[in-house]
N, CA and C atoms as a LAMMPS dump frame, in Angstrom:
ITEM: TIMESTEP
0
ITEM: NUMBER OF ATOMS
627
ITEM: BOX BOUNDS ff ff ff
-5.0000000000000000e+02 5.0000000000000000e+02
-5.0000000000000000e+02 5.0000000000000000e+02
-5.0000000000000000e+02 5.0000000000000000e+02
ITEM: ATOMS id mol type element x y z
1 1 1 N 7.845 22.632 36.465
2 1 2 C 6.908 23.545 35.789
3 1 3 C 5.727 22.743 35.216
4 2 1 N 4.362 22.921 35.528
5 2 2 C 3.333 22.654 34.712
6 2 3 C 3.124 23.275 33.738
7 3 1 N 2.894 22.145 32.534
8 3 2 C 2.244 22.16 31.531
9 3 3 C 1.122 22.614 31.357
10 4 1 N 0.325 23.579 30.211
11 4 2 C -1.044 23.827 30.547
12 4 3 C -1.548 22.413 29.891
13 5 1 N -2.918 22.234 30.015
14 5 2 C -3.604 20.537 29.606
15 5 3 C -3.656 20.639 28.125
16 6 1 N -3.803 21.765 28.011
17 6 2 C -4.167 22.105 25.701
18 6 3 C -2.725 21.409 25.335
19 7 1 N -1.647 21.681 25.503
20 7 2 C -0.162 21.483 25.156
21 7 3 C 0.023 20.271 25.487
22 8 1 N 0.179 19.717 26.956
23 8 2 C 0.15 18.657 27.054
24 8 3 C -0.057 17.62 26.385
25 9 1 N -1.935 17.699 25.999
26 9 2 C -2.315 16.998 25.009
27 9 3 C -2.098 16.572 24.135
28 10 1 N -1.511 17.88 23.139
29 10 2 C -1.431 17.989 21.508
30 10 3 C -0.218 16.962 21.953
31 11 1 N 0.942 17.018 22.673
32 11 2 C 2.282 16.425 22.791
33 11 3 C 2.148 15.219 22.725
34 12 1 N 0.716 14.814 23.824
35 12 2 C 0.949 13.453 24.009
36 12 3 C 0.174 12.729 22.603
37 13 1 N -0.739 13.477 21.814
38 13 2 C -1.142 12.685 20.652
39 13 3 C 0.213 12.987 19.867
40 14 1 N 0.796 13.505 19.478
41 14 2 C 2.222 13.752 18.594
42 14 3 C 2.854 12.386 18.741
43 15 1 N 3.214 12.114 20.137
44 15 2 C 3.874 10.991 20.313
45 15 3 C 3.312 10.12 19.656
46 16 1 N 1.961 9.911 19.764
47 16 2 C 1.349 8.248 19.256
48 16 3 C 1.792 8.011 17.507
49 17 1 N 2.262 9.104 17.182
50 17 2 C 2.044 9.092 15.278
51 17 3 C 3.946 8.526 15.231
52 18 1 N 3.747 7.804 14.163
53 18 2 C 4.771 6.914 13.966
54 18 3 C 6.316 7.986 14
55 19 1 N 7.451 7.286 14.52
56 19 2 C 8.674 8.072 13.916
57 19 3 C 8.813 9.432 14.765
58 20 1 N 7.185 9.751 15.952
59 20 2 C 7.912 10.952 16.565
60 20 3 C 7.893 10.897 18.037
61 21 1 N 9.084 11.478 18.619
62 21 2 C 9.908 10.785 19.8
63 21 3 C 9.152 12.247 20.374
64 22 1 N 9.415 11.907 22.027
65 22 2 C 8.939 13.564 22.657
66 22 3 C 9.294 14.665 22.283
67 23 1 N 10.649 14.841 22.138
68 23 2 C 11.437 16.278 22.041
69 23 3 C 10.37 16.735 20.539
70 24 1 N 10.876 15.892 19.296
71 24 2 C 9.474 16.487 18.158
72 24 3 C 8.135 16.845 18.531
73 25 1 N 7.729 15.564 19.184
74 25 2 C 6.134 16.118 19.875
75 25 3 C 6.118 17.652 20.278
76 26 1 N 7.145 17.837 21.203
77 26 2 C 7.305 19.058 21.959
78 26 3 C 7.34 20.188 20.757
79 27 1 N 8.407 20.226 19.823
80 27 2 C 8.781 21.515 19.052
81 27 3 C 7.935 21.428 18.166
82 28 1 N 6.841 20.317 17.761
83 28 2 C 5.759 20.349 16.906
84 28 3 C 4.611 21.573 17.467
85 29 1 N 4.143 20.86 18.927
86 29 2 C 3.208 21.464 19.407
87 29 3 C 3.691 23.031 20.162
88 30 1 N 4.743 23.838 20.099
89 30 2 C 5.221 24.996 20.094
90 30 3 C 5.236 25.309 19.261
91 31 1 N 5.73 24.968 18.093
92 31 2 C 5.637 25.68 16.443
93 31 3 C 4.217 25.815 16.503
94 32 1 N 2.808 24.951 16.632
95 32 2 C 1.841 25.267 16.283
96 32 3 C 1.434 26.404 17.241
97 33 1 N 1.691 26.885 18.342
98 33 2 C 0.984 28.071 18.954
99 33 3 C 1.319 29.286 18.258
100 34 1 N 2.639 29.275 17.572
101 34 2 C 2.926 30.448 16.721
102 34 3 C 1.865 30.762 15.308
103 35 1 N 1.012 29.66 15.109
104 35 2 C 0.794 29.647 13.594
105 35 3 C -0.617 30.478 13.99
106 36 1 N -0.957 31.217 12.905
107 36 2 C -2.804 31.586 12.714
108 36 3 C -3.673 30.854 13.086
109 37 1 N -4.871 31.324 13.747
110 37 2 C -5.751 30.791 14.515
111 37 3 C -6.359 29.825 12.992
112 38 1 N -6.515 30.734 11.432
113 38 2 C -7.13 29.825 10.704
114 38 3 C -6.618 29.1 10.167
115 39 1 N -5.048 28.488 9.995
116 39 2 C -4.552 27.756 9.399
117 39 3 C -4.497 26.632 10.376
118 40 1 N -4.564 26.819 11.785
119 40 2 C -4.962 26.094 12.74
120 40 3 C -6.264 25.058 12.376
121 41 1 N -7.248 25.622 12.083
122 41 2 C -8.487 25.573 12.367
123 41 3 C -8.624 24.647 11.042
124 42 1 N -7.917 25.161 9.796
125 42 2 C -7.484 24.285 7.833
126 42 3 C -7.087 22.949 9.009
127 43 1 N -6.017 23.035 9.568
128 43 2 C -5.288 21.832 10.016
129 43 3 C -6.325 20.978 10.68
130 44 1 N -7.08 21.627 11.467
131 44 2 C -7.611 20.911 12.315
132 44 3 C -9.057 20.215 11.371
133 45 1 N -9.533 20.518 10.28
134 45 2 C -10.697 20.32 9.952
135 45 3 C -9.751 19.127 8.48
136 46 1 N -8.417 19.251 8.066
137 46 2 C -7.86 18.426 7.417
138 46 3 C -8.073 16.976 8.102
139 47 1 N -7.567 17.441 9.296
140 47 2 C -7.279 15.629 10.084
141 47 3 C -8.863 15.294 11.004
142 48 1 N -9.645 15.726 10.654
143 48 2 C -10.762 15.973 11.118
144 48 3 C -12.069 14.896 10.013
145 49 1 N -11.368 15.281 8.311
146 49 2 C -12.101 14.838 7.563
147 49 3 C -11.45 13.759 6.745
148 50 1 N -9.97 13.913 7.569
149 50 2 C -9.436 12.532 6.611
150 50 3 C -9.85 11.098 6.226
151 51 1 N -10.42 10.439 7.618
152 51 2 C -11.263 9.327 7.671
153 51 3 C -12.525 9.671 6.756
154 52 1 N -13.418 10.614 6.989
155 52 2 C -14.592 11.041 6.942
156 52 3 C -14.433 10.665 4.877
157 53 1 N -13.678 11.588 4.597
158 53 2 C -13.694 11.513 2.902
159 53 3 C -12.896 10.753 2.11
160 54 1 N -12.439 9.92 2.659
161 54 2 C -11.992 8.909 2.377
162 54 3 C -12.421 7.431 2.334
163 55 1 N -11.943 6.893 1.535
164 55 2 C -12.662 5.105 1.409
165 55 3 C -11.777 3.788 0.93
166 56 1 N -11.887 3.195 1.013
167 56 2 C -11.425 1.737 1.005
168 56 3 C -11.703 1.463 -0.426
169 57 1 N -11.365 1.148 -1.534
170 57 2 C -11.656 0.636 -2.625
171 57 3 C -12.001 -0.997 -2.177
172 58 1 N -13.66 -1.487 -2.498
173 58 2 C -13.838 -2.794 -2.3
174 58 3 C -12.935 -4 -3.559
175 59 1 N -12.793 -3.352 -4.69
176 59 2 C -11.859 -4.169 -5.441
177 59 3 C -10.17 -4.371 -5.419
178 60 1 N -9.188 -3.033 -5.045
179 60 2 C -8.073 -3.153 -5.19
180 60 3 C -7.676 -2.9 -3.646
181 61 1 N -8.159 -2.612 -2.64
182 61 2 C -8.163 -1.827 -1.451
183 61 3 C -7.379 -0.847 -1.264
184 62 1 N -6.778 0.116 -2.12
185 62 2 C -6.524 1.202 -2.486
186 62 3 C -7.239 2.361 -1.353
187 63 1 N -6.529 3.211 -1.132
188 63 2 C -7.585 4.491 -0.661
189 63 3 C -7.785 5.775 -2.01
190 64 1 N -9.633 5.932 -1.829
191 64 2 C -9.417 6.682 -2.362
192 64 3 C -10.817 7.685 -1.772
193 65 1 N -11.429 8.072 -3.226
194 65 2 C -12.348 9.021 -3.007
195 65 3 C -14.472 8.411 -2.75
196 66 1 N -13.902 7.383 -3.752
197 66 2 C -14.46 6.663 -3.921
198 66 3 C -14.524 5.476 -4.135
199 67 1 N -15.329 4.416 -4.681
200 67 2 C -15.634 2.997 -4.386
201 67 3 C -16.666 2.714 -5.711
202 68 1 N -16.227 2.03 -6.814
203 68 2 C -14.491 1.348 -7.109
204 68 3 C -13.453 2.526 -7.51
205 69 1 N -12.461 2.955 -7.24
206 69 2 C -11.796 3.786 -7.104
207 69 3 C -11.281 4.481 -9.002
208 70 1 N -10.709 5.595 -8.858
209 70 2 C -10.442 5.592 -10.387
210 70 3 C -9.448 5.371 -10.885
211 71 1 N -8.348 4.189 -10.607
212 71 2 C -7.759 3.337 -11.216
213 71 3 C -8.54 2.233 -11.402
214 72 1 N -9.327 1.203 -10.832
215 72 2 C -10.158 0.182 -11.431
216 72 3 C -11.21 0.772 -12.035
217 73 1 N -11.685 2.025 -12.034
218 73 2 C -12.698 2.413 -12.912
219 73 3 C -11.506 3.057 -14.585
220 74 1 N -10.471 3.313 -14.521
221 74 2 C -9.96 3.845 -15.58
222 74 3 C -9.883 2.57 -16.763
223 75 1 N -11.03 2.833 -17.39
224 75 2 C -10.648 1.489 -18.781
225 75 3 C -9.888 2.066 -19.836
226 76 1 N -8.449 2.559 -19.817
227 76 2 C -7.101 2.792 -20.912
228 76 3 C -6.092 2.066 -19.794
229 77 1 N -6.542 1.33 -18.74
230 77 2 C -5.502 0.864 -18.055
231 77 3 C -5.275 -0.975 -18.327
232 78 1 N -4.095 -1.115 -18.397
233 78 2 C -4.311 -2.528 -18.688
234 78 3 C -5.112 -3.25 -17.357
235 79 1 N -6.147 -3.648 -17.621
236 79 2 C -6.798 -4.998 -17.234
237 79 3 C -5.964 -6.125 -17.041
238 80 1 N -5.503 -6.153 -17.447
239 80 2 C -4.589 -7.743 -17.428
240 80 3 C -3.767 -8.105 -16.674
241 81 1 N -3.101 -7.169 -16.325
242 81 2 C -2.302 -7.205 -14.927
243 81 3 C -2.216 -6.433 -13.418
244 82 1 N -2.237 -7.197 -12.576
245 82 2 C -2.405 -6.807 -11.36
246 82 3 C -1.178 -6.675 -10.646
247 83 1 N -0.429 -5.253 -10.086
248 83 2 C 0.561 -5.087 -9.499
249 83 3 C 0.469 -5.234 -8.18
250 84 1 N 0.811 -6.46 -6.743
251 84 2 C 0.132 -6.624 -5.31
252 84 3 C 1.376 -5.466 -4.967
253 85 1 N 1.378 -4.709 -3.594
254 85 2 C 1.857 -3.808 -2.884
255 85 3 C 1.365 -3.862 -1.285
256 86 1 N 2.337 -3.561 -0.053
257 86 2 C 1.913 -3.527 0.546
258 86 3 C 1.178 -2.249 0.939
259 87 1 N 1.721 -1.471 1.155
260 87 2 C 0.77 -0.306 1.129
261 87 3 C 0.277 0.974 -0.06
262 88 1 N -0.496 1.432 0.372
263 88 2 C -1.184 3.027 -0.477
264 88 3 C 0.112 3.649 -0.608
265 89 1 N 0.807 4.115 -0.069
266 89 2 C 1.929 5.057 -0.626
267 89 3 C 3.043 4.19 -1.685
268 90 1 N 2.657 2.878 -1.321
269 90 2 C 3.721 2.553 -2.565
270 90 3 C 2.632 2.418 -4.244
271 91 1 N 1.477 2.566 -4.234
272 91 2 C 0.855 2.724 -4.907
273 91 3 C 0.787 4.277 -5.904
274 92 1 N 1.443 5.311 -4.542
275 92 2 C 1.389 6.497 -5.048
276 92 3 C 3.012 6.316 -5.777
277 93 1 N 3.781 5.567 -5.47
278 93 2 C 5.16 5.715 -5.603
279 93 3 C 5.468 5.11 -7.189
280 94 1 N 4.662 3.862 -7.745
281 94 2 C 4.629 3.987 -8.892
282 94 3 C 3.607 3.993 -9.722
283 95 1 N 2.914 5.383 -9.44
284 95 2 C 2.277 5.934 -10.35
285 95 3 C 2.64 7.234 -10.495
286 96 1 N 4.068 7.538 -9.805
287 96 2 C 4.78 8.717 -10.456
288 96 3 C 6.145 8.281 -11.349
289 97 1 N 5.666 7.083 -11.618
290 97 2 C 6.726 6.487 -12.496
291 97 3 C 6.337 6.949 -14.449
292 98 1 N 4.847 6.697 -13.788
293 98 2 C 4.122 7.191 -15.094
294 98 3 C 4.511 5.697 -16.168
295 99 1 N 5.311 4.633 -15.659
296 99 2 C 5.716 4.367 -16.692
297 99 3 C 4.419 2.195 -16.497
298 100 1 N 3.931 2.208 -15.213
299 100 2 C 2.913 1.23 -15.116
300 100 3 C 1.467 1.767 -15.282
301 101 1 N 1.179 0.998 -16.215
302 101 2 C -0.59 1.056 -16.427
303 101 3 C -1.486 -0.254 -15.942
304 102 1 N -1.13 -0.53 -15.44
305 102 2 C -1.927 -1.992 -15.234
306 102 3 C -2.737 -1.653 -13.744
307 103 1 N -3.4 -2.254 -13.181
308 103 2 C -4.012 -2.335 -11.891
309 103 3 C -3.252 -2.622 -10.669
310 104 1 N -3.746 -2.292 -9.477
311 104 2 C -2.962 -2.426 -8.217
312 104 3 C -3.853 -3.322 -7.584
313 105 1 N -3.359 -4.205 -6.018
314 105 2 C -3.688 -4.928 -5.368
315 105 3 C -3.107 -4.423 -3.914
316 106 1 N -3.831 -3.876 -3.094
317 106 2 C -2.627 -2.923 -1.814
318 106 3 C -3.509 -4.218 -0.7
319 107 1 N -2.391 -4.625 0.283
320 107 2 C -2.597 -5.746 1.269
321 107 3 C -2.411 -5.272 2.112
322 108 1 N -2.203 -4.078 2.643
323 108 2 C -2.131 -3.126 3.75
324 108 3 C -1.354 -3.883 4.983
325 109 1 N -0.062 -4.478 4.59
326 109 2 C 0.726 -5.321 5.467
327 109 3 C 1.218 -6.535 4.676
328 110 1 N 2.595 -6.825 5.692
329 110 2 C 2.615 -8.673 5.449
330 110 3 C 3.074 -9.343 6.052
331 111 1 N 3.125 -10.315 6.138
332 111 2 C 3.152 -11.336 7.158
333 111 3 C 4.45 -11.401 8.052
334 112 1 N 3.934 -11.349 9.376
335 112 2 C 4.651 -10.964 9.943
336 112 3 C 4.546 -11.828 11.513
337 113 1 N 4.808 -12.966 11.732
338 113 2 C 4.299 -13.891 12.552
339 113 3 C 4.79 -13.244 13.94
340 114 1 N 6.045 -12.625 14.131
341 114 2 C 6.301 -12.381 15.525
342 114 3 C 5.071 -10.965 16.181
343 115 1 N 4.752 -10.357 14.66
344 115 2 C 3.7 -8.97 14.973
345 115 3 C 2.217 -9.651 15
346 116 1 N 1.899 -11.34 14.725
347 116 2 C 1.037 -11.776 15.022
348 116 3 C 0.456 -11.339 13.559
349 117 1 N 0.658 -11.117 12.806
350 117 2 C 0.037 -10.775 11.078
351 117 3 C 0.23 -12.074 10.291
352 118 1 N -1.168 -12.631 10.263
353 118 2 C -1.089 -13.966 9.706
354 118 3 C -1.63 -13.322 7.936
355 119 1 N -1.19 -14.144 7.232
356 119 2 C -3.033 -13.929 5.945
357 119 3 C -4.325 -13.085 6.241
358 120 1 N -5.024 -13.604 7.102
359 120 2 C -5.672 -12.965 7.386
360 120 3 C -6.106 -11.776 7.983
361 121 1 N -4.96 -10.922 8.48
362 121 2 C -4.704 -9.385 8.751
363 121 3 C -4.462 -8.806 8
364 122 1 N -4.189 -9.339 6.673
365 122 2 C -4.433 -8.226 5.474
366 122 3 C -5.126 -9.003 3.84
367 123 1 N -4.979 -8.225 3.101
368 123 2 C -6.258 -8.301 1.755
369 123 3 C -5.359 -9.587 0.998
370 124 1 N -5.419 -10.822 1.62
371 124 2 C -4.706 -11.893 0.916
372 124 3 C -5.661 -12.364 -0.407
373 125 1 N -7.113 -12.811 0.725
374 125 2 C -8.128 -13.112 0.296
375 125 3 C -8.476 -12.43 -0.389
376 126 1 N -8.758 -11.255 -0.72
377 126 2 C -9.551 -9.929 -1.67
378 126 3 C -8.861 -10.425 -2.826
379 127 1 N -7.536 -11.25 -2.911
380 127 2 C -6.216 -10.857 -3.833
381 127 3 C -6.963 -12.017 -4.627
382 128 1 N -6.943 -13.095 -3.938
383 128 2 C -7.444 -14.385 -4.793
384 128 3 C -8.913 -14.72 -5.202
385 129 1 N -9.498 -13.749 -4.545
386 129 2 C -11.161 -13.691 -4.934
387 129 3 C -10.988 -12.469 -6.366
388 130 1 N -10.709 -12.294 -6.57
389 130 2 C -10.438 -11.613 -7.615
390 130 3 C -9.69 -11.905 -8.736
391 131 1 N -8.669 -13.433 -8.464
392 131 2 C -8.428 -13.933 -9.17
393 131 3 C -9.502 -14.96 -10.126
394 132 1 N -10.288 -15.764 -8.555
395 132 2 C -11.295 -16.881 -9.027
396 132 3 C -12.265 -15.782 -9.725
397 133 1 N -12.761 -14.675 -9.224
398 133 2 C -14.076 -14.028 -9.83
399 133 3 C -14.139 -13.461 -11.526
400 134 1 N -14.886 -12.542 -11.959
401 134 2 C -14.654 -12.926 -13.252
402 134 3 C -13.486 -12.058 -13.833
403 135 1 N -12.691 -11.054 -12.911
404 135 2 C -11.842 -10.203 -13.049
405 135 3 C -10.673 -10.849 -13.791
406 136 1 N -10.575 -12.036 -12.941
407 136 2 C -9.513 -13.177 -13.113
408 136 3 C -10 -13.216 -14.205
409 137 1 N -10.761 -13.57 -15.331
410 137 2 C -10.741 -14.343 -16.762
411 137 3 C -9.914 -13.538 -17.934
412 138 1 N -9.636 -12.478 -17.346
413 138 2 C -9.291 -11.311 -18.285
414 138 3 C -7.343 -11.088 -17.725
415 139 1 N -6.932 -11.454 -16.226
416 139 2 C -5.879 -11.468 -15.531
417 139 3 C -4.64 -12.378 -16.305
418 140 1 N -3.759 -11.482 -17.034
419 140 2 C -2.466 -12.286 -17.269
420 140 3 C -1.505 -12.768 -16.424
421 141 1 N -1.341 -11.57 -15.452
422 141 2 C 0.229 -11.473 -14.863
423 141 3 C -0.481 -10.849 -13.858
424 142 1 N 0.398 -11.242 -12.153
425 142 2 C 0.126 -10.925 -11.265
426 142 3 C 1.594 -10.516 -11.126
427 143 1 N 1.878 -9.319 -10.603
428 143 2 C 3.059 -8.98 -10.115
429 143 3 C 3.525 -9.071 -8.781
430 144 1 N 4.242 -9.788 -8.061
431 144 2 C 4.367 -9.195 -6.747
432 144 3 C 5.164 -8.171 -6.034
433 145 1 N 4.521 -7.133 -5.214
434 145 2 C 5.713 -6.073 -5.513
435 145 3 C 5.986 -5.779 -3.944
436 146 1 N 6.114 -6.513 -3.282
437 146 2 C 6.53 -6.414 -1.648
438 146 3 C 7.832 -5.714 -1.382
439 147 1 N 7.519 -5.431 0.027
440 147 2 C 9.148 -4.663 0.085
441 147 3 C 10.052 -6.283 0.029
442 148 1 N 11.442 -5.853 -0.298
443 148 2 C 12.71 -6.593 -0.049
444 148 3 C 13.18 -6.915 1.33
445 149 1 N 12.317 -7.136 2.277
446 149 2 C 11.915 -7.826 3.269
447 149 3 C 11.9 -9.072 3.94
448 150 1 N 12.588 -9.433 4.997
449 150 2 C 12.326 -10.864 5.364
450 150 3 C 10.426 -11.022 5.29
451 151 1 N 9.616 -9.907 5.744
452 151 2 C 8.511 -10.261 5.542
453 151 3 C 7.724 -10.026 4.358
454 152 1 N 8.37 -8.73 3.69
455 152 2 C 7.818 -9.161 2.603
456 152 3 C 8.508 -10.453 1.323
457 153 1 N 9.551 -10.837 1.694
458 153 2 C 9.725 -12.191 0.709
459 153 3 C 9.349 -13.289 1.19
460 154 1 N 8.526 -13.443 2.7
461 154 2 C 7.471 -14.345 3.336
462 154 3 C 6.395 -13.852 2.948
463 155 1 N 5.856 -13.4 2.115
464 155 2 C 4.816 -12.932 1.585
465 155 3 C 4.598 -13.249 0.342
466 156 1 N 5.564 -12.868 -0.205
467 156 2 C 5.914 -13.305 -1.796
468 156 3 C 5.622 -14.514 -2.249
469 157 1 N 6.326 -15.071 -1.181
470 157 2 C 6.623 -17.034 -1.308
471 157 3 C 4.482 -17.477 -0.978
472 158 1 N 4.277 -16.954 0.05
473 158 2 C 3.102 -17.173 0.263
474 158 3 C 1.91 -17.051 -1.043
475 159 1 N 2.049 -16.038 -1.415
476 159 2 C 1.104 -15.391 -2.211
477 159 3 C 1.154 -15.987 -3.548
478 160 1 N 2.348 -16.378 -4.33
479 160 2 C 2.754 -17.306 -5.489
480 160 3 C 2.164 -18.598 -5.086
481 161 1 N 2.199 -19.549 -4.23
482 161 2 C 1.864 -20.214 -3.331
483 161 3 C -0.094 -20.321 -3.528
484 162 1 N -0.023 -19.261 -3.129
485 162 2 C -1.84 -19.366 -2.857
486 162 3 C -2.593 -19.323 -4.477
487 163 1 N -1.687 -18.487 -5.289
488 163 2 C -1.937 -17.867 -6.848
489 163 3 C -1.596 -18.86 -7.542
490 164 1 N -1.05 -20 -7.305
491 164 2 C -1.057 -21.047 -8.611
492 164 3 C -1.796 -21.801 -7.795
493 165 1 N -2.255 -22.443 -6.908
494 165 2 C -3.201 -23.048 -6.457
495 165 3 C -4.734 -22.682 -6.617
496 166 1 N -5.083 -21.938 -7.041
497 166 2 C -6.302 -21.196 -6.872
498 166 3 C -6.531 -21.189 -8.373
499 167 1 N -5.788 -20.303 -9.329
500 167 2 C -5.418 -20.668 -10.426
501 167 3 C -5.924 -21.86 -11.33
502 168 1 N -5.183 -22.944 -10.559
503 168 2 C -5.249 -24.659 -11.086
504 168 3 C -6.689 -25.021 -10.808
505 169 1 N -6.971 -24.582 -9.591
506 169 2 C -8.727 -24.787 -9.219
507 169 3 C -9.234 -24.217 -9.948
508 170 1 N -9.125 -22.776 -10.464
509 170 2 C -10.175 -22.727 -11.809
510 170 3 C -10.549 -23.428 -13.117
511 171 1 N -9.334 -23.82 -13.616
512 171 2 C -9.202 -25.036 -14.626
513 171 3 C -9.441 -23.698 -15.785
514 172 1 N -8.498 -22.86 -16.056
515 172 2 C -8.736 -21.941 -16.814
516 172 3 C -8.13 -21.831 -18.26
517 173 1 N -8.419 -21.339 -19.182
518 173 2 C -7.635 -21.761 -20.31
519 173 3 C -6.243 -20.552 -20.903
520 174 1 N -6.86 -19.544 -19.962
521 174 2 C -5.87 -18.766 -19.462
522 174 3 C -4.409 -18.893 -18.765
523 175 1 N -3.65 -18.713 -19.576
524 175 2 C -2.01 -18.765 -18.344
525 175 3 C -1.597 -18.113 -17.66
526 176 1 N -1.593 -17.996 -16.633
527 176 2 C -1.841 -17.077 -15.199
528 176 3 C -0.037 -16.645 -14.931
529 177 1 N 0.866 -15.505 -15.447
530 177 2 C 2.139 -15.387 -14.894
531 177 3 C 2.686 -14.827 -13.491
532 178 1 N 3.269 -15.087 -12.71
533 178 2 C 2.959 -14.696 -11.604
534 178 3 C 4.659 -14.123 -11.288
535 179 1 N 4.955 -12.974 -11.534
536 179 2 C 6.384 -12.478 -10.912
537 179 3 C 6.303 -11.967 -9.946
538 180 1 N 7.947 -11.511 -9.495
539 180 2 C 8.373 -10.66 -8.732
540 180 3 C 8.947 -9.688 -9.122
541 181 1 N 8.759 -8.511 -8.34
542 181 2 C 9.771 -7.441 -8.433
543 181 3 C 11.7 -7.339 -9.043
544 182 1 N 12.137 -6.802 -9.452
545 182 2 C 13.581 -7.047 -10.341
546 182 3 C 14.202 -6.897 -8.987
547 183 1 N 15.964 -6.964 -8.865
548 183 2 C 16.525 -6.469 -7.298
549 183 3 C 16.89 -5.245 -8.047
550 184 1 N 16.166 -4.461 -8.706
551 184 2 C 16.993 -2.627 -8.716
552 184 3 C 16.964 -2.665 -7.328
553 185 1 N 15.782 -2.372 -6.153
554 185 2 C 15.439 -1.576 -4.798
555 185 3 C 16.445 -2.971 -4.08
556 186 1 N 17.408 -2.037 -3.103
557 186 2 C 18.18 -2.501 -2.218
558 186 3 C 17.338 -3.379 -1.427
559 187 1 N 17.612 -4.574 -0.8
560 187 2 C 17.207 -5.306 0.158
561 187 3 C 17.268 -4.883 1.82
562 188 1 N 15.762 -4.651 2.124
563 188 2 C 15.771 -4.33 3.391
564 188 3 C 14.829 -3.027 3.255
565 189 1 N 14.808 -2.528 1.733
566 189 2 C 14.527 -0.94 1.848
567 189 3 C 12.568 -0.839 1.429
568 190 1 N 12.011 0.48 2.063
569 190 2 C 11.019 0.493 1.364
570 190 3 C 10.59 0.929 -0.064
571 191 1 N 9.651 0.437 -0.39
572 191 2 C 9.323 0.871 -2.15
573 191 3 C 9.084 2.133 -1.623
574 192 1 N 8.189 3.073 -0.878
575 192 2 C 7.976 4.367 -0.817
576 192 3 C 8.839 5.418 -1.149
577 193 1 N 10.239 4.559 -0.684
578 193 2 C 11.635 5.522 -0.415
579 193 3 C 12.228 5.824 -1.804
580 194 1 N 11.94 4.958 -2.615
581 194 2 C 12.858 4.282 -4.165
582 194 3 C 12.467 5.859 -4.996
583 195 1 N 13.333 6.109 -5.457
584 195 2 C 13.201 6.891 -6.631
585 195 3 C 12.222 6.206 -7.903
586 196 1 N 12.068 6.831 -8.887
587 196 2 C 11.111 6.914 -10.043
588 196 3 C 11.963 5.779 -11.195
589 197 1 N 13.686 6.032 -11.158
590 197 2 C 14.223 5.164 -12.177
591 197 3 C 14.679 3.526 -11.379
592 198 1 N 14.565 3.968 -10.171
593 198 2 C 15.037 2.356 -9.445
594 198 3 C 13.777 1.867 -9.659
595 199 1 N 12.01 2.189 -9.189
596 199 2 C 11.371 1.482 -9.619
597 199 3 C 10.953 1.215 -11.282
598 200 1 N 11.383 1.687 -11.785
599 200 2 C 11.188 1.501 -13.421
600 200 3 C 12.28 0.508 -13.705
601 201 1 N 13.12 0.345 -13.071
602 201 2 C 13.905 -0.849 -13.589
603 201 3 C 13.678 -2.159 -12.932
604 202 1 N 13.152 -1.886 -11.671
605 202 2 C 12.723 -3.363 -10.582
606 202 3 C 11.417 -3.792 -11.582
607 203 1 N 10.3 -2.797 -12.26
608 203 2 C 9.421 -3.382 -12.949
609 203 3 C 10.063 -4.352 -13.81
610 204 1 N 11.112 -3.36 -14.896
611 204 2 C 11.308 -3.766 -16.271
612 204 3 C 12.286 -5.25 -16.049
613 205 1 N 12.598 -5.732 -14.404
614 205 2 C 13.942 -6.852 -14.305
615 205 3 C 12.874 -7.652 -13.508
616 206 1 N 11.364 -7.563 -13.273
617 206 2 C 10.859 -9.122 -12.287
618 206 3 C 11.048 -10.076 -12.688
619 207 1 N 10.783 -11.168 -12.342
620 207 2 C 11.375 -12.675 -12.741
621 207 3 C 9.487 -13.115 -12.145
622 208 1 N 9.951 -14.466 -12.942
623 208 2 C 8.672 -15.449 -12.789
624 208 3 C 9.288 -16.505 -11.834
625 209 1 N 8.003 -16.676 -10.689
626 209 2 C 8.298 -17.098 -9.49
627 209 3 C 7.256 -17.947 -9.123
């Protein structure tokens, strides 16, 4: 039986999006012929403007609305500390903790040598130019908050690594603390996944590293 090309299509972009195998592609793009032409049309002008209204924060690389975003523009937030993350959703994940005020650092990846992700495929640099720049003079504590990861604790090690070196090159009179995450979140797992009290306790248990 042929496929008409409209269906086809939608199926074969379904596939490309992470986590969905054909058979979903398939019952995705059948559920949508059932739906309203205008909720169609909401959908289609959603993923249409997602790129479009959206932005890169040049200081924390955060996504947001704007540029510098309104967590580095919020001054009731502590300044002083910088929480690193690999991605935006773990950014959303504890700030429904409600219980961190400090600033974020999102590296949109980590190192990952067999995926060819050196340092330089994600915001290593942004991390430590922001240490040396004048942001840093005001910077207590850098947190590192990677997943529990063979790559993200090759990241960790890296980034402590690059942060007291950089640090020492400033010759600052400032004491620069540099932790990790507590082990509340199981090893292996993502921060996205963690409930609200596992990350409130991985904050309240990091260690200096």
């Amino acid at each position: 039986m042929k496929i008409p090309r409209a269906i086809s299509a939608l199926i074969d972009s379904f596939q490309k999006l992470p986590g969905i195998g054909p058979k979903s592609a398939q019952r995705l793009t059948y559920y949508l012929l059932h739906v309203p032409q205008i909720e169609l049309d909401n959908f289609s002008d959603a993923v249409s403007n997602l790129k479009k209204d959206t932005t890169l924060c040049s200081t924390c690389r955060n996504v947001g609305e704007s540029d510098p975003c309104l967590i580095c523009t919020d001054l009731s937030r502590d300044m002083s500390t910088i929480l690193v993350v690999e991605q935006p959703l773990d950014v959303l994940a504890f700030e429904k903790t409600g219980k961190y005020k400090g600033l974020y650092h999102v590296l949109h990846g980590a190192i990952n040598p067999l995926e060819n992700i050196g340092p330089d495929e994600i915001y290593v640099q942004d991390l430590l130019n922001r240490v040396k720049g004048q942001e840093g003079e005001r910077v207590k504590e850098i947190i590192i908050a990677t997943n529990p990861t063979m790559e993200g604790e090759a990241t960790s090690m890296f980034l402590a690594k690059q942060l007291k070196i950089t640090h020492e090159m400033m010759q600052s009179n400032l004491k620069l603390k540099i932790t990790r995450l507590g082990m509340g979140i199981p090893t292996g797992a993502d921060l996205e996944y963690a409930d609200e009290v596992t990350l409130f306790q991985a904050l309240q248990g990091r260690r200096a590293i």
